[in-house]
C-alpha positions, 0 to 999 in steps of 0.5 A, a space after each residue: 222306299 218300302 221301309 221309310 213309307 212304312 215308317 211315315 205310316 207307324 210313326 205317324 204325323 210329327 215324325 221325322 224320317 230319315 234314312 242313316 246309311 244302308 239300310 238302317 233308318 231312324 224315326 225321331 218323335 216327342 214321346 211321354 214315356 216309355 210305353 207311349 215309345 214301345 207302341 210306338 215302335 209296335 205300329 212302326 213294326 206293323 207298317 214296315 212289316 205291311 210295306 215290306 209283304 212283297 219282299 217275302 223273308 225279309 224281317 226287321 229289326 227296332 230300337 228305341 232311345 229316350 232322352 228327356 227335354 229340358 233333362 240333362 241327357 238332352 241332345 243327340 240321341 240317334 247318334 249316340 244309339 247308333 254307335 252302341 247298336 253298332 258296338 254290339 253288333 261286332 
């Protein structure tokens, strides 16, 4: 809970939070650009990290994925990013 709150807080109004499986969850939002997403994710961070204080020494990590509106790359982001995140990860 500590972690979807956190992330409510840093992506703010507009969000859609959601939780993917284990401990992995996904924050979806309209952004204008790259920047706008990497502040995004900094007040991500921050929230979950403030959510997370009382769990000493557990850290997170994040991710952004952009896909344009109306573009040809349109469609579903999460799933296509969870599968390169996952790819790496083994």
């Amino acid at each position: 809970m500590a972690v979807a709150q956190g992330l409510r807080v840093g992506a703010g109004e507009g969000a859609t939070i959601g939780r993917i499986g284990g401990d992995e969850f996904v924050a979806v939002r309209m952004v204008r650009g790259p920047s706008e997403a990497m502040n995004l994710m900094t007040r991500c961070r921050s929230a979950v990290s403030e959510s997370l204080a009382e769990f000493p020494g557990v850290d997170i990590s994040l991710g952004v994925a952009l896909s344009e509106v109306g573009g040809q790359r349109s469609g579903p982001v999460a799933p296509r990013g969870c599968g390169h995140v996952h790819r790496e990860a083994t």
